[in-house]
C-alpha positions as CSV (number, residue, x, y, z in Angstrom):
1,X,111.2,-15.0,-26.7
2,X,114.2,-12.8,-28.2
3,X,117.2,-12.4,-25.7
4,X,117.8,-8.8,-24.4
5,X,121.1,-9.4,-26.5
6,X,118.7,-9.9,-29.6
7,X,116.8,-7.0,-28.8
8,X,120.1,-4.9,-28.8
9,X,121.0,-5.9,-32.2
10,X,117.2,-4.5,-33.7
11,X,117.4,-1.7,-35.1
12,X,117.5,1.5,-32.9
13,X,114.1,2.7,-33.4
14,X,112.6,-0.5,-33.1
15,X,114.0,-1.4,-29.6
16,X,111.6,0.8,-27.5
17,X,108.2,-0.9,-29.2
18,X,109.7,-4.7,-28.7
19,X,110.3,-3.8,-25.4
20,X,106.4,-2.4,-24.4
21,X,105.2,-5.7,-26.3
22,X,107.2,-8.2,-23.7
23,X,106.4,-6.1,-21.0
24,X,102.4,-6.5,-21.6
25,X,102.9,-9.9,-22.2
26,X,104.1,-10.7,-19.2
27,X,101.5,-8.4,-17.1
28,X,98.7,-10.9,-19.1
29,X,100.5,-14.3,-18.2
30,X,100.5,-13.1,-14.8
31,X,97.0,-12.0,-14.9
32,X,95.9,-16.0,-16.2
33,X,97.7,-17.2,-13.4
34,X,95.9,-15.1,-10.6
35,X,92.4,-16.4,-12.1
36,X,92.9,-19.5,-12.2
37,X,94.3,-19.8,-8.7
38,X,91.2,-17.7,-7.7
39,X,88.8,-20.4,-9.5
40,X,90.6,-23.3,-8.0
41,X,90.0,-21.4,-4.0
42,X,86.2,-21.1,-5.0
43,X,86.0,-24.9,-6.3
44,X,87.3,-26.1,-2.8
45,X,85.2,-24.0,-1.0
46,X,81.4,-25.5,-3.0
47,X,79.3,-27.1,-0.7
48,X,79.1,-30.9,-1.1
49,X,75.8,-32.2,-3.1
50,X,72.7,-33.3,-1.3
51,X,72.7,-36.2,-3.3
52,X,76.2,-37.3,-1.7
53,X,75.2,-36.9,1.8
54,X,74.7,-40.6,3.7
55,X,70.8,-40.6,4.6
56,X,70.1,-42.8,7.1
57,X,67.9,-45.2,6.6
58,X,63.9,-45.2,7.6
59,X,61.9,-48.1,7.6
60,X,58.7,-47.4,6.4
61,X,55.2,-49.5,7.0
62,X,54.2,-51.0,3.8
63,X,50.0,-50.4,4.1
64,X,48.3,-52.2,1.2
65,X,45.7,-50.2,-1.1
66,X,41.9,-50.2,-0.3
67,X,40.0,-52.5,-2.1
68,X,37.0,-51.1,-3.6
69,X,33.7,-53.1,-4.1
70,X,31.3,-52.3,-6.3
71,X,28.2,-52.0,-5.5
72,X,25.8,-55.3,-5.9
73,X,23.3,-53.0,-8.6
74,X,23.7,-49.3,-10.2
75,X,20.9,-47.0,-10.7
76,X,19.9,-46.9,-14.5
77,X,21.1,-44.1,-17.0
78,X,18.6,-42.8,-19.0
79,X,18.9,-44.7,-22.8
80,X,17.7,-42.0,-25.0
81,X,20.2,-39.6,-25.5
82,X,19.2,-36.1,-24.5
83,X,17.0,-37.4,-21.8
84,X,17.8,-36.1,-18.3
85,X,17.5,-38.2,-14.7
86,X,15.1,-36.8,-12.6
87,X,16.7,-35.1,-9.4
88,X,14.6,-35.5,-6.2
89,X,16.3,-32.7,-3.9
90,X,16.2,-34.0,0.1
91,X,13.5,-33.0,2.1
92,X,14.5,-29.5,4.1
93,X,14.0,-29.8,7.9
94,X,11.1,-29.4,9.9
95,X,12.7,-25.9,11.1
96,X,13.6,-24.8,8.1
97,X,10.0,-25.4,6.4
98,X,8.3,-21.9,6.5
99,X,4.8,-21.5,6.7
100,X,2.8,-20.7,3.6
101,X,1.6,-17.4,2.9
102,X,-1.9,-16.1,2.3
103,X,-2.0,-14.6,-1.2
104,X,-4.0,-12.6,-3.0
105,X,-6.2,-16.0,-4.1
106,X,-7.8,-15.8,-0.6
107,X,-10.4,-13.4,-1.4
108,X,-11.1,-15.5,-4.1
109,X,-13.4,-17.4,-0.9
110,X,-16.9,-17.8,-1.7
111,X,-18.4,-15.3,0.5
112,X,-21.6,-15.6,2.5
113,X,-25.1,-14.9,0.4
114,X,-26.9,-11.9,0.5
115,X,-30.5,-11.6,1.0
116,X,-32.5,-10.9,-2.6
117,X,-32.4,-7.2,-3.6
118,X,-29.6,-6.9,-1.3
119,X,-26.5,-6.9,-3.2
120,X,-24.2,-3.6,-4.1
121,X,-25.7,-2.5,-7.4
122,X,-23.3,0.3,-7.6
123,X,-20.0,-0.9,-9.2
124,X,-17.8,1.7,-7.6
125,X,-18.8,0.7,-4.2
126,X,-18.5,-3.2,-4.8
127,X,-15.0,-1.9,-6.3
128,X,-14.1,0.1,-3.5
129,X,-15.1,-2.9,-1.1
130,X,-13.2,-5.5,-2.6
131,X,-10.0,-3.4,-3.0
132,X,-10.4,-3.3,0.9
133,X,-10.5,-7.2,0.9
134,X,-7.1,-6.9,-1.1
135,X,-5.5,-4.6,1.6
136,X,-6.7,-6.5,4.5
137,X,-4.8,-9.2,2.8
138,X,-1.4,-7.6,2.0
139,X,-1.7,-6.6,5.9
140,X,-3.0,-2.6,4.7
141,X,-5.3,-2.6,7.5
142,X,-5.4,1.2,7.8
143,X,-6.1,1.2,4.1
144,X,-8.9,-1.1,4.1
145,X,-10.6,0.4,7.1
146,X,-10.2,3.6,5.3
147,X,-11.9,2.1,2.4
148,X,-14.8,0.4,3.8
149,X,-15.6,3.6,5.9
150,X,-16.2,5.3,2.5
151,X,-18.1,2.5,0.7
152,X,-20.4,2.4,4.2
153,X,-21.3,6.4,3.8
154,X,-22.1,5.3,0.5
155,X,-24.2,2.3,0.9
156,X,-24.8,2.8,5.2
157,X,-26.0,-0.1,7.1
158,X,-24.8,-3.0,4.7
159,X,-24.1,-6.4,6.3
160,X,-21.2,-7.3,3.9
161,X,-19.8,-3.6,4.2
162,X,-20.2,-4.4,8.2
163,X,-19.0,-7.5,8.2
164,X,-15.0,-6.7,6.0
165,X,-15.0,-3.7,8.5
166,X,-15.5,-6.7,11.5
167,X,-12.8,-9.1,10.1
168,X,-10.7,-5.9,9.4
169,X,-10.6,-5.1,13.1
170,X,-10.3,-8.8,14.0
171,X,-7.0,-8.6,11.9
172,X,-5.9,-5.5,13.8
173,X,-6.7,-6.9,17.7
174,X,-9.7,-4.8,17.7
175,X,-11.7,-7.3,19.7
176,X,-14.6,-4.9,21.0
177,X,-14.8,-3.1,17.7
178,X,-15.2,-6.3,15.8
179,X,-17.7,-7.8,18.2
180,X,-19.6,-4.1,18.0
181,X,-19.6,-4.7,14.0
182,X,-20.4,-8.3,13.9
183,X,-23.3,-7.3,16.6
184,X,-24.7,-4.7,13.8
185,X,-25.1,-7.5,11.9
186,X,-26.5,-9.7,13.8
187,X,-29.4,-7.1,15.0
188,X,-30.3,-7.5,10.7
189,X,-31.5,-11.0,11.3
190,X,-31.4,-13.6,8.6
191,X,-34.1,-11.7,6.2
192,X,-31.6,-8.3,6.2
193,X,-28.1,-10.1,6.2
194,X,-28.5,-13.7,4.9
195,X,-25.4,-15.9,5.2
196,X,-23.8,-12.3,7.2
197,X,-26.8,-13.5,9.5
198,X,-25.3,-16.8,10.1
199,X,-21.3,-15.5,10.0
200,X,-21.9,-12.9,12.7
201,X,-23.6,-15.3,15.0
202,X,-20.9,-17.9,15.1
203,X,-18.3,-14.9,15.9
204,X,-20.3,-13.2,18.6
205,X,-20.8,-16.8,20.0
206,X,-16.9,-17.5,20.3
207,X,-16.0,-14.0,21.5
208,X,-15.0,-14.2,25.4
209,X,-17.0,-12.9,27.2
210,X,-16.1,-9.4,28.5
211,X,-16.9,-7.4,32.4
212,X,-19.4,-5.2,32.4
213,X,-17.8,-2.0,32.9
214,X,-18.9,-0.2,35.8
215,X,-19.7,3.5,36.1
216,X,-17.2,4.5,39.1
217,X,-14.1,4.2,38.1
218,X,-10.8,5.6,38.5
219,X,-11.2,7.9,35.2
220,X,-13.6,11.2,35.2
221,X,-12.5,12.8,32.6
222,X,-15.8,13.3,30.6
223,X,-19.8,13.9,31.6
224,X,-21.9,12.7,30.1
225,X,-25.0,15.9,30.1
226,X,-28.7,15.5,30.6
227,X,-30.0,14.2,27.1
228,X,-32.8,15.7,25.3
229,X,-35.1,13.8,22.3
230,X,-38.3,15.7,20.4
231,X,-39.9,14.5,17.5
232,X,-40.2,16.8,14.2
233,X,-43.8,17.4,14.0
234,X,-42.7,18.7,10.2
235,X,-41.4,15.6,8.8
236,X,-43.7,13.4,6.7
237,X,-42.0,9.7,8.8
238,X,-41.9,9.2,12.1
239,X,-38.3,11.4,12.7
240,X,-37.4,12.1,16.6
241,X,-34.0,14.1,17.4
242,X,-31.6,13.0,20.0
243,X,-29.0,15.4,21.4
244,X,-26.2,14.2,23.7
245,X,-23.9,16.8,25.6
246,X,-20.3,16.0,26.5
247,X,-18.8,17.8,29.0
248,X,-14.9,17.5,29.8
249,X,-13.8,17.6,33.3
250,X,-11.7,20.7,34.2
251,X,-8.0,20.2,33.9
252,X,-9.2,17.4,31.3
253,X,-7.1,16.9,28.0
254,X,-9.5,14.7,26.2
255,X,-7.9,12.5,23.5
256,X,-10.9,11.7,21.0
257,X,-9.4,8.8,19.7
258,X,-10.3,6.8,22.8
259,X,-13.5,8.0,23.4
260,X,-16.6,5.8,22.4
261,X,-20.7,6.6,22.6
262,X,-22.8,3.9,21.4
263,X,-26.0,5.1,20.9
264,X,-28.9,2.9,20.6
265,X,-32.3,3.5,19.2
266,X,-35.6,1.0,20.1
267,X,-39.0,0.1,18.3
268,X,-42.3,-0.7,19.9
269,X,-44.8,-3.7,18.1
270,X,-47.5,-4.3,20.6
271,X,-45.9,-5.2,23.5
272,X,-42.7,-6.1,22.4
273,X,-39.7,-4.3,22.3
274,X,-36.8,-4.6,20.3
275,X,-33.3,-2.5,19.0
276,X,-34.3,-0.9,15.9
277,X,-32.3,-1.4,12.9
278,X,-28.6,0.6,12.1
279,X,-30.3,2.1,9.3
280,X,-32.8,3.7,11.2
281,X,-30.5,6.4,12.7
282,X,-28.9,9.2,10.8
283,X,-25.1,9.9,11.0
284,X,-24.7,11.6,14.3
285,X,-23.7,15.9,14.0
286,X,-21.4,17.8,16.3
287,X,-22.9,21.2,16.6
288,X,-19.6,22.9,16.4
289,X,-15.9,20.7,16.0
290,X,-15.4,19.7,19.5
291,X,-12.3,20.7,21.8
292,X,-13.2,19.7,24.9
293,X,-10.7,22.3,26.2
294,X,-13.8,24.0,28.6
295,X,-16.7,23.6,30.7
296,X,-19.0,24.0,28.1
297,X,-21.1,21.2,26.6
298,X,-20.0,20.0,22.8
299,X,-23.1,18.4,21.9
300,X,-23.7,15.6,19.5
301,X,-27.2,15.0,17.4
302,X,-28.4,12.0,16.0
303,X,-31.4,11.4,14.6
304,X,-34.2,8.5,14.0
305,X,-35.9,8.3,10.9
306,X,-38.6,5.5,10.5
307,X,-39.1,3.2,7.2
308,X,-41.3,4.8,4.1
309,X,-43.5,1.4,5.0
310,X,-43.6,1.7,9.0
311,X,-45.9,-1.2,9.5
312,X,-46.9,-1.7,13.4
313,X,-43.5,-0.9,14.4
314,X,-43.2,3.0,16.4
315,X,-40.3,4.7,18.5
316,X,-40.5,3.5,21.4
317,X,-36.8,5.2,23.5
318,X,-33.3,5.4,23.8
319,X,-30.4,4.3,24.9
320,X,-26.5,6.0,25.0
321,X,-23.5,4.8,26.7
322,X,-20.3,7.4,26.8
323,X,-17.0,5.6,27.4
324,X,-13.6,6.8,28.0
325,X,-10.1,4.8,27.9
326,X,-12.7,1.5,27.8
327,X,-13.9,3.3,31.0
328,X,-17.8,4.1,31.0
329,X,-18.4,7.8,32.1
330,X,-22.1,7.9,31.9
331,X,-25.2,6.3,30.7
332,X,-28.7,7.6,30.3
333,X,-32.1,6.0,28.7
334,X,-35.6,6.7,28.3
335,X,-37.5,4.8,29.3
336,X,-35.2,4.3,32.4
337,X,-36.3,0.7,31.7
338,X,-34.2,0.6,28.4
339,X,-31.3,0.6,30.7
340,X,-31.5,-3.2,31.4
341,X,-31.2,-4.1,27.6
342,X,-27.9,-5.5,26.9
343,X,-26.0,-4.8,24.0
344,X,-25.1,-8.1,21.6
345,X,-21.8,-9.6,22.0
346,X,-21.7,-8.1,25.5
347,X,-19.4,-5.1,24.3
348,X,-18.1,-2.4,26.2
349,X,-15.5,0.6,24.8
350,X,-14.1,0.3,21.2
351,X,-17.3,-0.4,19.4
352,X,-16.9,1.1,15.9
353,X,-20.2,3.2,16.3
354,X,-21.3,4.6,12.4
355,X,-23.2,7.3,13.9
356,X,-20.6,9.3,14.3
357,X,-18.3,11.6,12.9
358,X,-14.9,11.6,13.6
359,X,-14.5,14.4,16.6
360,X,-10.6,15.9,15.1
């Protein structure tokens, strides 16, 4: 570094830029030394390494490794290439195991025979009968019942109409209306239903057996009118008329949809008596829709109509039952006599009786 005396001797305009070039040389040096003092503060302050810590010392339990055996004999792999092991999954619990459903391959069930000459020629109605077997099966009931109503107006009276429209009912908890069907059925006897015959009997014969419902009861909602029967001297058969008046007690809101009349019709051959067959009677006839909402009589007509080929067989009386909320309101006959007959299966209210229209 040049002496201040050195510096004197330069030349005059020299002196002042020599002098500016010590003075920022200093200023760096001094700088230097600041940062290096300032890196040697931070050095002393890091934090010793982990590594050089003392870690005391932990004895540890040596446990041996677990010795694996194989097994005495492995199941075999398939050879061919491609092939795949059968998987077995494990049988599911007894809880879990859910009944099987009844599909539509149930009423694919041989069905009862039908006396000769009478099976449904017409292929609509055998159409419209089985597509109520298919409801009943998919749990439609309304649907079938609706269906086999129709096929019956069709084709009135048939045992294997009768009997779907019994099991339909049975489905639905319709005990006395399925015993009332199979009962219908029964009255046919082997030469007019066949197997329907046999089918009807075993059902009637495991139905419980039901009260007999009394006339006094706790329910007087409907009378049942004086009845009147005259034969039509016009017609070329045997055709007698019976009208049945229905009277509603004052105050009265009668609900037609639990109200029943079974109406029964009977044949004389000598001297025995029997129920004439369903397809003897006509479908029954309100005169007028019914409202029950007055004193006045709604009447109901139904008519027997003997057999082109009459035989010894003749009209011989009547019976009608009127029943209300499977209460019965009154019951008339003629010959009183008639009134000691007993209606098959022992049924009461509910019986699905085809004489009659619906009263709505």
């Amino acid at each position: 570094m040049a002496s201040r005396t050195d510096l004197m001797k330069l030349p005059s305009n020299l002196a002042p830029q020599v002098a500016l070039i010590s003075l920022a040389l200093l200023a760096l040096v001094e700088v230097i030394l600041v940062v290096q003092a300032a890196g040697k503060r931070i050095a002393d302050a890091r934090p010793t390494p982990l590594a050089s810590l003392a870690t005391p010392t932990v004895a540890v339990q040596q446990i041996p490794p677990p010795v694996f055996t194989p097994p005495s004999s492995l199941p075999e792999l398939p050879t061919a290439l491609g092939k795949v092991a059968p998987m077995t999954p494990p049988p599911l619990p007894s809880a879990l195991v859910q009944p099987q459903t009844t599909t539509l391959a149930s009423s694919m069930a041989p069905r009862p025979p039908l006396p000769p000459g009478r099976e449904i020629k017409n292929q609509q109605i055998m159409d419209t009968v089985e597509g109520a077997r298919q409801a009943r099966i998919l749990g439609d009931m309304q649907a079938a019942l609706e269906a086999l109503k129709a096929a019956d107006l069709n084709e009135p009276g048939h045992p294997e109409i009768l009997s779907e429209m019994a099991m339909t009912y049975e489905a639905m908890g319709l005990g006395d209306k399925s015993q009332s069907a199979w009962s219908r059925v029964r009255a046919m006897g082997l030469s007019g239903a066949g197997g329907y015959y046999r089918l009807a009997v075993s059902k009637l014969s495991s139905a419980p057996e039901e009260p007999t419902a009394q006339v006094a009861s706790n329910i007087k909602a409907l009378k049942l009118g004086k009845c009147e029967i005259e034969r039509d001297p016009s017609s070329k058969r045997e055709k007698w008329t019976l009208r049945i008046p229905l009277v509603a007690v004052e105050g009265e809101l009668i609900d037609t949809s639990v109200m029943d009349i079974q109406i029964y019709f009977f044949e004389k051959s000598g001297e025995r008596i029997e129920q004439a067959a369903p397809e003897r009677s006509s479908t029954g006839r309100w005169k007028a829709t019914p409202v029950f909402a007055t004193s006045k009589p709604e009447m109901l007509t139904v008519d027997y109509i003997a057999p082109a080929q009459q035989g010894n067989k003749f009209f011989h009386g009547y019976m009608v039952k009127v029943y209300y909320k499977n209460q019965l309101m009154g019951e008339q006959a003629s010959p009183e006599t008639l009134l000691q007959f007993k209606p098959p299966g022992k049924n009461r209210a509910g019986a699905d009786n085809a004489l009659l229209p619906p009263a709505n």
